[in-house]
SENUMI-260592 format. One line per 8 residues: their letters; for each residue y, x, z of N, C-alpha, C, CB. Coordinates in nm, 2 decimals, padded with zeros to 4 digits. Last residue first. Glycine has a CB too. Example, Ala and Ser with C-alpha at 12.3 -4.5 7.8 and 13.67 -1.06 7.14 Angstrom:
// SENUMI-260592
SA = -00.22 01.28 00.71 -00.11 01.37 00.71 00.00 01.29 00.79 -00.06 01.41 00.57 | -00.57 01.32 00.78 -00.45 01.23 00.78 -00.33 01.32 00.78 -00.45 01.13 00.90 $
***
This chain:
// SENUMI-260592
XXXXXXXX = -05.18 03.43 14.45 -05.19 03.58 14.47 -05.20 03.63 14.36 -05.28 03.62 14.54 | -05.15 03.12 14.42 -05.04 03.22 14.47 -05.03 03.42 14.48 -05.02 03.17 14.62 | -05.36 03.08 14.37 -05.27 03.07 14.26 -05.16 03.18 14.33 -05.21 02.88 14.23 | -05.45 03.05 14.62 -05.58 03.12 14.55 -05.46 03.14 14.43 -05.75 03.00 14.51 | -05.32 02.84 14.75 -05.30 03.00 14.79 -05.36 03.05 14.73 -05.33 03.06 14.90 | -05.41 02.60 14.54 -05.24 02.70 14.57 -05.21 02.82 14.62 -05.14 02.64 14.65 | -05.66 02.59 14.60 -05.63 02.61 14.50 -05.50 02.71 14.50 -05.62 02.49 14.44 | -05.61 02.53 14.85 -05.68 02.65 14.89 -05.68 02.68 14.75 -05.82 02.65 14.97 $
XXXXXXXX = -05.51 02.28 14.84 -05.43 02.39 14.94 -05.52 02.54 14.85 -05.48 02.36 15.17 | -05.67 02.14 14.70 -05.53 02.18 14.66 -05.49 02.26 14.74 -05.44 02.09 14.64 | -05.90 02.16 14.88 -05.91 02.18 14.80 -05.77 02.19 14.71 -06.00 02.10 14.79 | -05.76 01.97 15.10 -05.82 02.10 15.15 -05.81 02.18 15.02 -05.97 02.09 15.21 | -05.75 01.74 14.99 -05.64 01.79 15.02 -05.64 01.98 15.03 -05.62 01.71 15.16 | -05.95 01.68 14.90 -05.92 01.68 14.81 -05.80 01.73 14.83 -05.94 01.59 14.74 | -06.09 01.63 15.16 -06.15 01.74 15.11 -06.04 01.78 14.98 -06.30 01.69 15.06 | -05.95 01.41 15.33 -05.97 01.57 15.38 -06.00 01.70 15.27 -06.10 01.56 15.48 $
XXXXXXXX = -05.89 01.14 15.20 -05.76 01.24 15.35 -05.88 01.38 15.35 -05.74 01.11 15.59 | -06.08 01.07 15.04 -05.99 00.98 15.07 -05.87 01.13 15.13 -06.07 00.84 15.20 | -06.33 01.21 15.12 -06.29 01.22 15.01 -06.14 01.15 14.99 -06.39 01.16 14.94 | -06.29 01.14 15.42 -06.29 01.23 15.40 -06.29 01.31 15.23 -06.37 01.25 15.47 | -06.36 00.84 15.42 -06.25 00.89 15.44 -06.27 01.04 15.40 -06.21 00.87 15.58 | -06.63 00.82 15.29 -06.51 00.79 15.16 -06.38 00.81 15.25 -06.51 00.59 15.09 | -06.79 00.98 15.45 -06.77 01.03 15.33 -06.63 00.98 15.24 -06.89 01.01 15.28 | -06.74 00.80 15.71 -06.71 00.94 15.73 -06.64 01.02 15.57 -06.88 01.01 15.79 $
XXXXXXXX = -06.87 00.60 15.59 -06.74 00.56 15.59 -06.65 00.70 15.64 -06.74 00.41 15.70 | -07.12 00.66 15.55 -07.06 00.65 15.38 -06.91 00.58 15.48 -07.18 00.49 15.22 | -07.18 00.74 15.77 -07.21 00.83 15.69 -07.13 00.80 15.60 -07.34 00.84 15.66 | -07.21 00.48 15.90 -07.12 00.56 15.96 -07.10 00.72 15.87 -07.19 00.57 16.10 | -07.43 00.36 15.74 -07.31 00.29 15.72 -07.19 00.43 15.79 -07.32 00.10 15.83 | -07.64 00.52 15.81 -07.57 00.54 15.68 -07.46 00.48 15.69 -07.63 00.48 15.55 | -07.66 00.45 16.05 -07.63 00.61 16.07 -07.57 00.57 15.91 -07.79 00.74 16.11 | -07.55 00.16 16.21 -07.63 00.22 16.17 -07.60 00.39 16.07 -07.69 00.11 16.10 $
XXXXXXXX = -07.29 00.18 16.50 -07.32 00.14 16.38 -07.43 00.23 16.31 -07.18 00.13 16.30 | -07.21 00.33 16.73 -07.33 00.25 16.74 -07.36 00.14 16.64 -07.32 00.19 16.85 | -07.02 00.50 16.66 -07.13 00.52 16.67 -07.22 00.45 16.73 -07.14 00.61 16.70 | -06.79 00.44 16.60 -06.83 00.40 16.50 -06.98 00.41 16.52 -06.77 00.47 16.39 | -06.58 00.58 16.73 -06.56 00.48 16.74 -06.70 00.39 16.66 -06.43 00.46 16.71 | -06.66 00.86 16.70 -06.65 00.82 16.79 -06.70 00.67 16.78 -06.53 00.85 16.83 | -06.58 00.92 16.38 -06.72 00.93 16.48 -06.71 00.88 16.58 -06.78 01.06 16.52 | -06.28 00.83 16.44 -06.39 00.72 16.34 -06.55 00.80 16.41 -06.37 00.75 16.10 $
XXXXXXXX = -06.23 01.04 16.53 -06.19 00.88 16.61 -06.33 00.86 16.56 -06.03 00.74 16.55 | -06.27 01.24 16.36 -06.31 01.23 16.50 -06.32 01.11 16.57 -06.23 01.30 16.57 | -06.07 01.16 16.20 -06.20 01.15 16.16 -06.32 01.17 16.30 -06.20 01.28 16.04 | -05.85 01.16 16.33 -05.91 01.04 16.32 -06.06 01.08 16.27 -05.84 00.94 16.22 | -05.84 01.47 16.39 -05.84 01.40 16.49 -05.91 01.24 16.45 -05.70 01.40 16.54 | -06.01 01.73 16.25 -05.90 01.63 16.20 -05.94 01.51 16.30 -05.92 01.59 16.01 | -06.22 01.86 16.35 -06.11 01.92 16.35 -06.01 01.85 16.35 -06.09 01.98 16.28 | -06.43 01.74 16.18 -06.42 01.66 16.28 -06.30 01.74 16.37 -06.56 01.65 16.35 $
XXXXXXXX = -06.45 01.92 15.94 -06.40 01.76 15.95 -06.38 01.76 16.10 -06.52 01.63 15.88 | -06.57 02.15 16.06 -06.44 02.18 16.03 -06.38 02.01 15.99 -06.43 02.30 15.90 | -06.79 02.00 16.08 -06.76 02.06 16.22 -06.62 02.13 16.17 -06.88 02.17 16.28 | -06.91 01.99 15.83 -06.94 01.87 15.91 -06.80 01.90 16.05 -07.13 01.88 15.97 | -06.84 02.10 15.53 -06.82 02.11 15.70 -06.84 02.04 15.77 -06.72 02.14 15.75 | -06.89 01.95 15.23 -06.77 02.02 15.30 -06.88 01.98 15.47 -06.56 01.93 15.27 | -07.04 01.82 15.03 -07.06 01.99 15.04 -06.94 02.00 15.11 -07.07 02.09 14.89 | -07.12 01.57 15.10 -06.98 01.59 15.07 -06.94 01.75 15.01 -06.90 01.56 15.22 $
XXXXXXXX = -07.39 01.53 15.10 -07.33 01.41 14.99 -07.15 01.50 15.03 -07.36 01.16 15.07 | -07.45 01.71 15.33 -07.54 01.72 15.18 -07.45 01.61 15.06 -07.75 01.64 15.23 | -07.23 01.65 15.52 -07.25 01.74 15.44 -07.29 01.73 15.29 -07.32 01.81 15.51 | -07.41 01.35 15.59 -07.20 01.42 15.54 -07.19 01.51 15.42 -07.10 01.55 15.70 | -07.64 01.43 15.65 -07.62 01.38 15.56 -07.48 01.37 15.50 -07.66 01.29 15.58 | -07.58 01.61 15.88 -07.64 01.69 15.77 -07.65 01.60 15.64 -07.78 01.75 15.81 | -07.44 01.43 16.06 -07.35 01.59 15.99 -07.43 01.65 15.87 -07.34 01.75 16.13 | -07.63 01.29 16.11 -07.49 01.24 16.04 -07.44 01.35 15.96 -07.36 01.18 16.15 $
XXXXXXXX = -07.82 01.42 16.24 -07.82 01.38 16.12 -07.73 01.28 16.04 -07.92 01.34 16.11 | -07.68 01.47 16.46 -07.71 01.57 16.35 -07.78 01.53 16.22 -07.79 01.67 16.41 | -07.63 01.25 16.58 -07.50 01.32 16.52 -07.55 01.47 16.42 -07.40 01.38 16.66 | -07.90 01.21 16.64 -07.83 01.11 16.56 -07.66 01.18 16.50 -07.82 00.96 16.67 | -07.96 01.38 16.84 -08.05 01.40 16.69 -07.95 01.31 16.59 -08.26 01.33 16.71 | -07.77 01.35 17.02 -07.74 01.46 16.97 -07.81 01.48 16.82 -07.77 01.55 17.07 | -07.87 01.06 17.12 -07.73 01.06 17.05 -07.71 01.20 16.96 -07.62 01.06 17.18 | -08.16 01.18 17.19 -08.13 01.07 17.11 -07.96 01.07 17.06 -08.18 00.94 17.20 $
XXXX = -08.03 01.33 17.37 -08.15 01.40 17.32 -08.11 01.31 17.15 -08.33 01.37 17.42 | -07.94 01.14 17.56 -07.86 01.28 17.50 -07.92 01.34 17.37 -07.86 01.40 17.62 | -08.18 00.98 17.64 -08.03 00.93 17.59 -07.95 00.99 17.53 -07.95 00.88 17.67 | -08.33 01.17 17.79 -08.37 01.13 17.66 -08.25 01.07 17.58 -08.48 01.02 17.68 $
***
């Protein structure tokens, strides 16, 4: 039941992430801290771990991602 319970709780991190970030739950967690921070963070209530996932990842992931993929999209 303990697994069952951790696994429903990471899935509803990833699907609230997502729905407020429109980026990847599972291509974020690629990026090592952001990995930390799930880790380290999970026995804080699910929004609090949600809006600190979201403002790193607006912060260091998406806006990076998003100029990359601008510049190879420019580049052709």
């Amino acid at each position: 039941m303990g697994t069952k319970m951790k696994n429903d709780k990471l899935d509803l991190i990833a699907s609230l992430f997502e729905g407020e970030t429109l980026s990847n739950f599972d291509i974020c967690c690629e990026d090592l801290e952001f990995k930390n921070m799930v880790i380290q963070n999970s026995s804080l209530p699910t929004l609090d771990i949600v809006s600190k996932l979201v403002d790193y990842a607006n912060e260091n992931l998406i806006w990076i991602t998003l100029a990359l993929a601008l510049t190879n999209k420019a580049a052709f």
